[in-house]
C-alpha positions as CSV (number, residue, x, y, z in Angstrom):
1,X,0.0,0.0,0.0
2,X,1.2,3.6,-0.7
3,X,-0.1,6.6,0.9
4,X,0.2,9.9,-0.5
5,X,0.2,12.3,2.3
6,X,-0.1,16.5,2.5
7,X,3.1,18.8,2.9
8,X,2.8,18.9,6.6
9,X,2.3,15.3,6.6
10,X,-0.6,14.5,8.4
11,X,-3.4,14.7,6.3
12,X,-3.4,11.2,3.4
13,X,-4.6,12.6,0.0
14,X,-4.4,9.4,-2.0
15,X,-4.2,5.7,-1.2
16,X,-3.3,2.8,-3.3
17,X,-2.9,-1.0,-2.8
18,X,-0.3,-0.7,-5.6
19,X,3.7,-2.0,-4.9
20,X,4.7,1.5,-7.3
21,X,3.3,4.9,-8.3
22,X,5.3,4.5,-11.8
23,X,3.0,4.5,-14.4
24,X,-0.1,5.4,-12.2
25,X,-3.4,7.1,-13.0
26,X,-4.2,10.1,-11.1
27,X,-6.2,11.7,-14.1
28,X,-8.4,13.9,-12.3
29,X,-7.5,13.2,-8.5
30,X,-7.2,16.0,-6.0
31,X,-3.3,16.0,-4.9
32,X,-3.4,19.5,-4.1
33,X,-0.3,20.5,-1.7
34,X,0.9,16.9,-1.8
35,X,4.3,15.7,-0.9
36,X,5.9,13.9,-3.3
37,X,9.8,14.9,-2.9
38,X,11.5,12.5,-5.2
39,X,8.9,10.3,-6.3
40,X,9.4,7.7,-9.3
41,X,6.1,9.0,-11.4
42,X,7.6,7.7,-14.8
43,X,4.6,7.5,-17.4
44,X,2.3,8.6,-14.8
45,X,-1.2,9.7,-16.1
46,X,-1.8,13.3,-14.3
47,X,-4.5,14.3,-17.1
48,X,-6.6,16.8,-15.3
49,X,-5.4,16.4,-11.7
50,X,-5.2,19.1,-9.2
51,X,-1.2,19.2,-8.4
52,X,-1.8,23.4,-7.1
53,X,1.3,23.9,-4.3
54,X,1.8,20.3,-4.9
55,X,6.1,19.7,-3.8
56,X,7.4,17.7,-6.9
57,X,11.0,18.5,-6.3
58,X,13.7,15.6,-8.1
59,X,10.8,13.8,-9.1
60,X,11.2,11.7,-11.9
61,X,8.2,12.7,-14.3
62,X,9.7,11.0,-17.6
63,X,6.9,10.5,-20.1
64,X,4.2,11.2,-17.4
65,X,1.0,13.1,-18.7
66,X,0.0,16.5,-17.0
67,X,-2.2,18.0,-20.2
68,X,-4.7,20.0,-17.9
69,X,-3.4,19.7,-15.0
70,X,-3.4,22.2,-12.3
71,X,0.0,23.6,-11.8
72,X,-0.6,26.7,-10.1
73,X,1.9,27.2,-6.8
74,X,3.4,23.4,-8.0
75,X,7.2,22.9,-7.0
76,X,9.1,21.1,-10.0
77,X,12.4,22.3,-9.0
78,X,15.3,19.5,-10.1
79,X,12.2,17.5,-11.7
80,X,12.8,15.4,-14.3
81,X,10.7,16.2,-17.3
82,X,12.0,14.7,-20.2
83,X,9.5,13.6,-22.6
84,X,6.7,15.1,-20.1
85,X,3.3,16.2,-21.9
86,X,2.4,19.1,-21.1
87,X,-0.1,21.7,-22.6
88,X,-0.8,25.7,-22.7
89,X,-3.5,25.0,-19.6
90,X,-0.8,24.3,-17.3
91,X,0.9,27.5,-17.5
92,X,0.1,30.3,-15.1
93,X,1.6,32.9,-17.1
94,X,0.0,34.6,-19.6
95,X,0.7,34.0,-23.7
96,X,0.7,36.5,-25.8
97,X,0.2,36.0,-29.3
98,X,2.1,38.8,-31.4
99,X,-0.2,40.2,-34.7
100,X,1.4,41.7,-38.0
């Protein structure tokens, strides 16, 4: 069983009988201000999740999926995102699209 717990660590946000969170489906789950400091999330479905002020420092987010996701306040600092989908929703900075 793994247990997902809250930055303070006391509150669990997500519980799985699964042995590993690589390759995982947490398409539209509510991980907002989760813990998950170094985490092995390879290929990791995040489609639509809520990851706002989640900690994902030196995770390892190799072909995971966060199209849609909520990324607001999100810590990827020394994440690995190679080959990470990722789409114009999940930025929290405007675009700006430049007219001739």
């Amino acid at each position: 069983m793994i247990l997902i717990y809250d930055k303070k660590g006391f509150d669990v946000l997500y519980e799985t009988e699964a042995t590993k969170l690589r390759g995982g489906d947490f398409s539209g789950i509510n991980l907002k201000d989760a813990n998950m400091v170094q985490f092995d999330l390879r290929g990791a479905n995040f489609r639509g999740a809520n990851l706002e002020g989640a900690d994902l420092r030196l995770a390892d987010l190799t072909g995971a999926d966060l199209r849609d996701a909520k990324l607001t306040g999100t810590d990827l600092q020394g994440a690995i995102l190679i080959d990470t989908k990722m789409n114009r929703k999940n930025l929290s900075i405007p675009i700006v699209e430049i007219k001739e």
